[in-house]
N, C-alpha and C positions, 0 to 999 in steps of 0.2 A: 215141731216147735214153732208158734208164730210168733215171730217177732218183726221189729219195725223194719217198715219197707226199704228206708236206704243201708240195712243191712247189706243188705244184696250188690251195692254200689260202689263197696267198701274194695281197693284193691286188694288181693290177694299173695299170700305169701308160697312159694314152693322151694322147697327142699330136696337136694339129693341126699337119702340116706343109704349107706353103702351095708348097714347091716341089714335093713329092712329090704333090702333085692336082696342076698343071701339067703335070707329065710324065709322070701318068696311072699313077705307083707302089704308089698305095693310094687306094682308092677316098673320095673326096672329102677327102681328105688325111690319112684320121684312122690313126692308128700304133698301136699298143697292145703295150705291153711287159711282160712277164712275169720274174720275178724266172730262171725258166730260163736266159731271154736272156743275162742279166748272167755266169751262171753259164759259159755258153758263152762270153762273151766273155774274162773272167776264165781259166778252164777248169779253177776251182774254187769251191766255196762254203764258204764261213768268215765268220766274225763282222764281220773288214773288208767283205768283199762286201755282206752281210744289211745290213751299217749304212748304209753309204756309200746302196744301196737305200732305205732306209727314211727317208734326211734330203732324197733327191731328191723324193722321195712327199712327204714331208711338206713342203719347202719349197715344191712347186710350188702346192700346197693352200694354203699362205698368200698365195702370191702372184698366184696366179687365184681362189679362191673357187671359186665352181661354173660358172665357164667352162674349157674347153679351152685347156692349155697351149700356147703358140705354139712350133714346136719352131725352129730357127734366130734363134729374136728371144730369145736370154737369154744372159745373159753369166755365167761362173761365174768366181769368184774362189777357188785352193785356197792354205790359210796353208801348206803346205809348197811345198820347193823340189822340183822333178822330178828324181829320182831319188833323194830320199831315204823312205827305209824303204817305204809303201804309198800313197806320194802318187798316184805312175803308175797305179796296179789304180786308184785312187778317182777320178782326172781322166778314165780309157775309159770307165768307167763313166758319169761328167759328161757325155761328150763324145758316148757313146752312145745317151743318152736326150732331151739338148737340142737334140744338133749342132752345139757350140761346140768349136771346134776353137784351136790358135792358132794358125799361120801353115802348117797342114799340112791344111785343111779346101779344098772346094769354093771357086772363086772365085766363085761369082755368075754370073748370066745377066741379059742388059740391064742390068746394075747393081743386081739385085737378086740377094735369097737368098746373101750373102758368108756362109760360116762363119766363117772366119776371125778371128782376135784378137778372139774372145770366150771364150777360155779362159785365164787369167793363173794364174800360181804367186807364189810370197811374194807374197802380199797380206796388209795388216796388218788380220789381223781376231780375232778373238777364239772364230771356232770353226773347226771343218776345212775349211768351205766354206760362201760366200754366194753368194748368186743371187739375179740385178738384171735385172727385166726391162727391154729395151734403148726400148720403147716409151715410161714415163712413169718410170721410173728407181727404180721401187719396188724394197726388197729385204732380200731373209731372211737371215740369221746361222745357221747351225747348228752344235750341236755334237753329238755322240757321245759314249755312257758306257757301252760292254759291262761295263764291273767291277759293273755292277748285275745282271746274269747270271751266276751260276757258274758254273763248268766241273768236269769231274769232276777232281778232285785227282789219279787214278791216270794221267789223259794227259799228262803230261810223263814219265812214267814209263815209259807204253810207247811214247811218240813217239821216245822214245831208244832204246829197243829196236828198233822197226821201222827206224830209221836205221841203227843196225847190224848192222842184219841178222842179230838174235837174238832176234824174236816170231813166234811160232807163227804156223797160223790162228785161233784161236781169242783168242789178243791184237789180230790184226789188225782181227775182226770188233769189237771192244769197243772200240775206238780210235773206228774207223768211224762206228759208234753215237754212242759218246758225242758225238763232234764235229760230228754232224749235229744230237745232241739239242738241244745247246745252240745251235746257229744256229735250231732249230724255236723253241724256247724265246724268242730274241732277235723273228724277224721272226710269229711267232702269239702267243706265249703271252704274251707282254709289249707287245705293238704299242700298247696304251694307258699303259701303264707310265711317268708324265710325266718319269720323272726318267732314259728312254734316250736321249732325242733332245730334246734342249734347241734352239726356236727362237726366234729376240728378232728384232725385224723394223725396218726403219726406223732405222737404223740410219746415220753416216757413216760410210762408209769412206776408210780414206787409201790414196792410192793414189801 
């Protein structure tokens, strides 16, 4: 699959899954996800995608420190309801990287490794999504703010033209571009940028 070069650039996500070393899927259970991944799963990359990416990175960083995230032991809570607007793209995504599913995940083996209903929607929380690890019940708040990244002013311009099937190639290529520029711009250029990815920790949640 070719896709754009600062794919490659993007930091990377790793996982310890404790089912997947039992069952001999990945070598001593360790996972490592790449923003591609997402992309594939998605089977696009856009600003949702790069964010949603970038708050699981960052949440899970607050909530391990410099241990290996446990992948089936986290529970994510997303403040939309499933099926509105990019709730769905952001929960596979969740659902992807943790392995919190809600009631459509792996049942367990001997009673252990359940995915299942560790994946909730309206939950009242104050950003797009928190994540509680299931073990001591710590847990991160995030929010998202692409309006801190511009986009080129001229893509709504030709996003309506390519819709109607009235831009050239030469519009197509510059759509293209611009809309990758600005997802490079969100997950490199800005990756320290405090004011994209708002996380507040410790938080209660009502549930």
């Amino acid at each position: 699959m070719l896709t754009p070069s600062f794919f490659q650039s993007v930091s990377t996500i790793t996982m310890y899954d404790p089912l997947a070393e039992v069952l001999g899927a990945a070598q001593d259970g360790i996972m490592t996800y790449e923003y591609s991944d997402v992309v594939k799963l998605a089977g696009h990359s856009c600003p949702t995608v790069a964010g949603v990416y970038l708050m699981l990175q960052e949440g899970l960083k607050a909530l391990y420190d410099h241990e290996t995230p446990i992948r089936g032991d986290i529970r994510v809570f997303m403040k939309g309801k499933l099926g509105e607007g990019v709730v769905g793209v952001m929960a596979n995504i969740a659902s992807l990287i943790t392995g919190a599913t809600d009631t459509s995940g792996f049942h367990g083996l001997g009673g252990k490794f359940d995915r299942r209903n560790l994946l909730v929607y309206e939950a009242d929380i104050d950003g797009e999504i928190s994540l509680e690890r299931v073990d001591n019940g710590s847990r991160v708040t995030l929010s998202y703010h692409p309006e801190v990244v511009s986009s080129d002013p001229r893509m709504q311009m030709w996003l309506k033209m390519i819709m109607n099937d009235q831009a050239d190639f030469e519009i197509k290529q510059e759509f293209k571009s611009a809309w990758q520029d600005r997802v490079k711009r969100i997950l490199i250029d800005n990756i320290n940028n405090p004011d994209l990815i708002i996380c507040s920790g410790q938080e209660q949640l009502k549930r």
